[in-house]
C-alpha positions as CSV (number, residue, x, y, z in Angstrom):
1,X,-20.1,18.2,-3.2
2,X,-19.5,16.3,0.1
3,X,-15.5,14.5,0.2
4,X,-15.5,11.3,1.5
5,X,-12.9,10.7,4.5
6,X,-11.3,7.8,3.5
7,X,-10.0,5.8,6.0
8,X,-6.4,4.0,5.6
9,X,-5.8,0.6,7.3
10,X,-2.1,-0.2,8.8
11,X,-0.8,-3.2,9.0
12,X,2.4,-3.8,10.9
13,X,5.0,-6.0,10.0
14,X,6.4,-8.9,12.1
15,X,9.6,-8.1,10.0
16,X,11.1,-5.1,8.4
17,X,10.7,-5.2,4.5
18,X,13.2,-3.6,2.0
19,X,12.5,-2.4,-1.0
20,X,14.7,-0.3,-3.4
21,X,16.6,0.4,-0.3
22,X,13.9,1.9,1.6
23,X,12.9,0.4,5.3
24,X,9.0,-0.5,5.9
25,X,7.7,-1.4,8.9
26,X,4.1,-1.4,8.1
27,X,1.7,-1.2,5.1
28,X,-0.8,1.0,4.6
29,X,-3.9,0.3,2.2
30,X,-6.2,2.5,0.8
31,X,-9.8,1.0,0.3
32,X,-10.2,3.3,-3.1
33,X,-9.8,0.0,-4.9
34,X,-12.8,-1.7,-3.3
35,X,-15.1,0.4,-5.8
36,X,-14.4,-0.8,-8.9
37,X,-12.1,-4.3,-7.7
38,X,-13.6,-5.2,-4.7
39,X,-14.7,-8.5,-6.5
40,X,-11.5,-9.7,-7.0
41,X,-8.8,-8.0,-4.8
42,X,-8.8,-7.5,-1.2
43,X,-6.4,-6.4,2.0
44,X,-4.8,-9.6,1.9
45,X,-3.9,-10.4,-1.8
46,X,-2.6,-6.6,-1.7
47,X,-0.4,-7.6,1.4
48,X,0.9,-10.9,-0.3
49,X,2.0,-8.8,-3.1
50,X,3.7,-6.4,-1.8
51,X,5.7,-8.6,0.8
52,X,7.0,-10.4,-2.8
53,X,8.7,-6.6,-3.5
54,X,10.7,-7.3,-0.2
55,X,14.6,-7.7,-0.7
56,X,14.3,-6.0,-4.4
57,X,15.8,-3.0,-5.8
58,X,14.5,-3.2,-9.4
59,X,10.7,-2.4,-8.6
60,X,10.0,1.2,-10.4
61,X,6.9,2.2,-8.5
62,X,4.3,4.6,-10.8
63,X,3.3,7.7,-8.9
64,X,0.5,10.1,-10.3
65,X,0.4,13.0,-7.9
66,X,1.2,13.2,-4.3
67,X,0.7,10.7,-1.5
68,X,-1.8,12.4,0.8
69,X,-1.2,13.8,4.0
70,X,-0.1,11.6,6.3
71,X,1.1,8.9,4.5
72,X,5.0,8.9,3.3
């Protein structure tokens, strides 16, 4: 069975988000999702989500498994 590489997009933040304490200066997107939601959801919906996390410390984030290499 041949992996797929999947390729990450970074987008860089005019301003530095906090969330839960932590500092982000740029989000990074996975395009797993464009499989099976690509008909609803895209890159920018995803970033105007996320930026509403910015300034909160009560978002619990679900993890399942590691984060791959190279991203932290």
């Amino acid at each position: 069975m041949i992996k797929k590489k999947i390729v990450y997009r970074f987008y860089p933040l005019k301003k530095r988000m906090v969330i839960n304490s932590l500092e982000f200066n740029e989000i990074v997107i996975s395009p797993h999702y464009e499989e099976k939601h690509g008909s609803y959801m895209n890159d920018e919906k995803i970033l105007e989500i996320t930026k509403q996390l910015d300034k909160r410390d009560d978002f619990i984030p679900h993890r399942q498994g590691k984060l791959p290499s190279g991203v932290e």
